[in-house]
C-alpha positions as CSV (number, residue, x, y, z in Angstrom):
1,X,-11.9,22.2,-8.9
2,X,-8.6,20.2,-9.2
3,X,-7.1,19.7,-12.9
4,X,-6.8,16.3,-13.6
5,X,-4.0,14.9,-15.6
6,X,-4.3,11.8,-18.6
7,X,-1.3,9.6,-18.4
8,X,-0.8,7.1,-21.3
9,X,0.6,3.9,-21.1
10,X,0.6,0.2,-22.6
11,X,-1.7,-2.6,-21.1
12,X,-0.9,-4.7,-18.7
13,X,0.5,-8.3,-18.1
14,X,-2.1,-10.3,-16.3
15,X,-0.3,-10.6,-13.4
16,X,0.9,-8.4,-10.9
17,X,3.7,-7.8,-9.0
18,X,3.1,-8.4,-5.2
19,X,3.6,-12.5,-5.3
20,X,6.8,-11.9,-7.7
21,X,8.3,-9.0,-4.8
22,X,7.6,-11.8,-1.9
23,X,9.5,-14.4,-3.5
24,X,12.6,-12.0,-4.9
25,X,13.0,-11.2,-0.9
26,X,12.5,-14.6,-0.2
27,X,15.6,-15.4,-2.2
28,X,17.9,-12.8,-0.8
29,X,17.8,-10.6,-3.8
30,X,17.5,-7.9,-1.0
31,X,19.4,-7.7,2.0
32,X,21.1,-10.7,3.0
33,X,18.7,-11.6,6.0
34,X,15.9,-12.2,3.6
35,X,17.6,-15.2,2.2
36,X,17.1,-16.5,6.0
37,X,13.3,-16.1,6.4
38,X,10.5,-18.6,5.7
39,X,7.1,-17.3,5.6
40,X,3.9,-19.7,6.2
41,X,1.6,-19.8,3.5
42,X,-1.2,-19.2,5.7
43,X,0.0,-15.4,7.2
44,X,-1.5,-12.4,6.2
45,X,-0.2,-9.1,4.7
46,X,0.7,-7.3,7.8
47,X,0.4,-3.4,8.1
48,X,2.2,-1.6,11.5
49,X,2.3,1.3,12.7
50,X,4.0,2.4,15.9
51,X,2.4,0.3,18.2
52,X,-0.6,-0.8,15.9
53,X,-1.7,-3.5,13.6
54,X,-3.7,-4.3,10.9
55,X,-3.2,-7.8,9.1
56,X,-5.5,-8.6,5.9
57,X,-5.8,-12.4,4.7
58,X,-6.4,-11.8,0.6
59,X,-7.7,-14.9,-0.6
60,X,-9.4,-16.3,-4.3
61,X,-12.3,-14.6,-4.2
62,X,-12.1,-11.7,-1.3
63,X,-9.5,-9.5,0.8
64,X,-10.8,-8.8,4.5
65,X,-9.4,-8.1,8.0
66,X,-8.9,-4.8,10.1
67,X,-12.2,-3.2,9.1
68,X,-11.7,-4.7,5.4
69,X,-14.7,-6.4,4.0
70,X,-14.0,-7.0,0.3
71,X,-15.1,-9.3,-2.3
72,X,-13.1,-9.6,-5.7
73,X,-14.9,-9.4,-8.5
74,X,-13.8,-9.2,-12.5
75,X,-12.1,-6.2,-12.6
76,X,-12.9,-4.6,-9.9
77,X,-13.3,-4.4,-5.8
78,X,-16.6,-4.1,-3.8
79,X,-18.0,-4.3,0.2
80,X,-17.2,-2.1,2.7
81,X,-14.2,-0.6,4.4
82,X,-14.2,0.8,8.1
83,X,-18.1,0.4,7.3
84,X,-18.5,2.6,4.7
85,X,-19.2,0.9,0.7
86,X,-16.0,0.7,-1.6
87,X,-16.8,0.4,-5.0
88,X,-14.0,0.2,-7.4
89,X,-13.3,-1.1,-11.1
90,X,-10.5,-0.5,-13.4
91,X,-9.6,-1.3,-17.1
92,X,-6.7,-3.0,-18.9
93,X,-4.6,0.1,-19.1
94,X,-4.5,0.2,-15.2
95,X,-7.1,3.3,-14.8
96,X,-9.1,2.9,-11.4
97,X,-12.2,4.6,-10.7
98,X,-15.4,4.5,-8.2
99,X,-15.8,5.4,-4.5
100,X,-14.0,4.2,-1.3
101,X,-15.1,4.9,2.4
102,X,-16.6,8.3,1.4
103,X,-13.6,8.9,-1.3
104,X,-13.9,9.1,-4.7
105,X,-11.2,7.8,-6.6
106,X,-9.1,8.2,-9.8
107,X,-6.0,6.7,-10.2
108,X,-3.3,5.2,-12.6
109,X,-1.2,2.4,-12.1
110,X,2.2,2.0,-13.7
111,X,4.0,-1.3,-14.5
112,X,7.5,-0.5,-13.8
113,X,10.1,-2.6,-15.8
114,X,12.4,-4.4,-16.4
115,X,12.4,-5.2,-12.8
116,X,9.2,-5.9,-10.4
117,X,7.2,-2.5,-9.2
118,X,4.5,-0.3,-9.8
119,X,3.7,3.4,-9.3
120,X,0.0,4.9,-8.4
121,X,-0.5,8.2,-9.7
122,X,-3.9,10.2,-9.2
123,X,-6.4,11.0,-6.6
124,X,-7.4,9.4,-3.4
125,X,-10.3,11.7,-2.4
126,X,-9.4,15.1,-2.0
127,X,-5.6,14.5,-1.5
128,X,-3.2,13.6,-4.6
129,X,-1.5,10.0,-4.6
130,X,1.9,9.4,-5.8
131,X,3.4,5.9,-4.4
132,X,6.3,3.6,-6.0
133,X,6.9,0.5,-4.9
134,X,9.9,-1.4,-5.7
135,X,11.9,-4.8,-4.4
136,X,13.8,-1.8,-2.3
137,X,11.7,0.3,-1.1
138,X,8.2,2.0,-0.8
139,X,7.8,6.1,-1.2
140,X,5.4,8.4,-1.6
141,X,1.7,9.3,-0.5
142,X,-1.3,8.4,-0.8
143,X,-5.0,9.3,1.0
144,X,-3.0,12.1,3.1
145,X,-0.1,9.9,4.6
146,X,3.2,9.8,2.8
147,X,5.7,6.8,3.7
148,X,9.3,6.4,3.3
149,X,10.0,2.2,3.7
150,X,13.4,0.4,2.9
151,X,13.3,-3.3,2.5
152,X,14.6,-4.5,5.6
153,X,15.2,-8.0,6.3
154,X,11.8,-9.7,4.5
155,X,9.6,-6.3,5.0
156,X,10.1,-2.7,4.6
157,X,10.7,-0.6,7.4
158,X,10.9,2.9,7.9
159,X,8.2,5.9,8.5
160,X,4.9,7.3,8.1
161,X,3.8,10.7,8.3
162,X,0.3,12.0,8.0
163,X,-0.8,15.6,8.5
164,X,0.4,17.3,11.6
165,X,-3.1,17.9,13.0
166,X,-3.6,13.4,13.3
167,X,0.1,13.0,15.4
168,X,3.5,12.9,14.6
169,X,5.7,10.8,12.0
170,X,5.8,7.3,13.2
171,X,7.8,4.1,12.5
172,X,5.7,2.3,9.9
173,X,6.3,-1.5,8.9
174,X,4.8,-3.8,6.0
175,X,5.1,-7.1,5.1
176,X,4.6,-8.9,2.0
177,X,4.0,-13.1,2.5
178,X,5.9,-14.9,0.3
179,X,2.6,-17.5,-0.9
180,X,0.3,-13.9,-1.2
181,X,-2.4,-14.6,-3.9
182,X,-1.5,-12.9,-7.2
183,X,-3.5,-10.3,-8.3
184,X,-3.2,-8.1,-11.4
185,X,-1.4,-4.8,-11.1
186,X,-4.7,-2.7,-11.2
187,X,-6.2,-5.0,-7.5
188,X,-2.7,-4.2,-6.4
189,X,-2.8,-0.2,-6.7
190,X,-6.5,-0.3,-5.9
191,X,-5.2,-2.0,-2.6
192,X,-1.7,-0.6,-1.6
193,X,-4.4,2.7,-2.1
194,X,-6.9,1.4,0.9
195,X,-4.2,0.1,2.9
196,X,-1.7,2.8,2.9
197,X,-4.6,5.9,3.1
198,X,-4.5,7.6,6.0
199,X,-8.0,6.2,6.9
200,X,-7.0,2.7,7.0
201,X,-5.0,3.0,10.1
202,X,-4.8,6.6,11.3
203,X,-2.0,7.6,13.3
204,X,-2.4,7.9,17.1
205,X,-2.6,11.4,18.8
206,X,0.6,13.6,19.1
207,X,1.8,12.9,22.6
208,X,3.2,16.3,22.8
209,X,6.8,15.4,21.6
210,X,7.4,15.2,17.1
211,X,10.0,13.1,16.3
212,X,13.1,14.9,14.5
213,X,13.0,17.5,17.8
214,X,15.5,15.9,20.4
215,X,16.4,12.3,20.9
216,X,17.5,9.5,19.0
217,X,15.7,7.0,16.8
218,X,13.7,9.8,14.4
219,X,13.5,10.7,10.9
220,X,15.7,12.6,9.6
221,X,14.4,16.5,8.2
């Protein structure tokens, strides 16, 4: 059985930190190019990786869209996810708890301040989570695939990896609209957790060739 650790922390604001990261890259507090981009109201959160996609619309009262069928309920998240039930809830201090697509999980989100951000500290099923996400960048894992993502023009940019057995590292890209509904810090770990696990999107079969051996345009070691 896995030790678990209690992390201690004070409450949160209300409000999260997604809508408030969209609209400092909207400004240009990033990299210049940010400044440059307008982003409709009406596009979705937009996952790649390598060649494939998944794009979630998150509106007042549900998130859904690439096998995402969620409804938003007071503190807490419930439908289904690839098909199988998510049940999730959370309290003030940012603890989430319940099952999702066969997982259980325990996890604590982290404010981060004085600037925008949160970590996710915890348990995503049988695999540890620990994911930061800043205005610069996203890192860490969570649900068996770790990511490193520098904000690069208005989304981060950068790679995926997963365990060796579901493919290689592969270029991995999010992006955050700028008119994203706001949700408390809590929804926003809960869903950075679905998103990002390595069953939201899993990565495509090794094609016989890892990036890192030979050739240009791979990770670096």
């Amino acid at each position: 059985m896995k030790g678990r650790c209690t992390v201690t922390q004070p409450s949160f604001p209300r409000r999260g930190v997604l809508a408030p990261l969209a609209l400092v890259l909207l400004l240009g507090l990033g990299p210049p190019a940010a400044a440059q981009v307008t982003v409709s109201a009406r596009e979705s959160l937009l996952l790649q990786v390598g060649e494939r996609r998944l794009q979630l619309r998150v509106e007042s009262d549900s998130i859904s869209g690439g096998g995402f069928q969620l409804r938003r309920v007071p503190n807490g998240l419930r439908g289904t996810f690839k098909g199988q039930p998510v049940d999730l809830k959370w309290n003030k201090n940012g603890d989430i708890t319940g099952q999702a697509a066969g997982a259980s999980v325990e996890l604590t989100v982290l404010a981060r301040a004085p600037q925008p951000g949160l970590s996710l500290r915890g348990w995503f099923g049988a695999d540890t989570a620990e994911l930061t996400l800043t205005p610069t960048g996203i890192s860490g894992s969570v649900g068996g695939c770790s990511y490193s993502l520098a904000m690069a023009g208005n989304r981060y940019s950068g790679w995926r990896t997963c365990d060796v057995t579901r493919g290689p590292p592969e270029s991995a890209t999010l992006r955050i609209p700028e008119d994203v509904v706001p949700l408390g810090p809590a929804e926003e770990g809960a869903l950075l957790a679905l998103l990002l696990s390595g069953e939201a999107l899993p990565p495509a079969p090794s094609a016989g060739e890892t990036p890192g051996v030979g050739g240009s345009g791979t990770p670096s070691p």
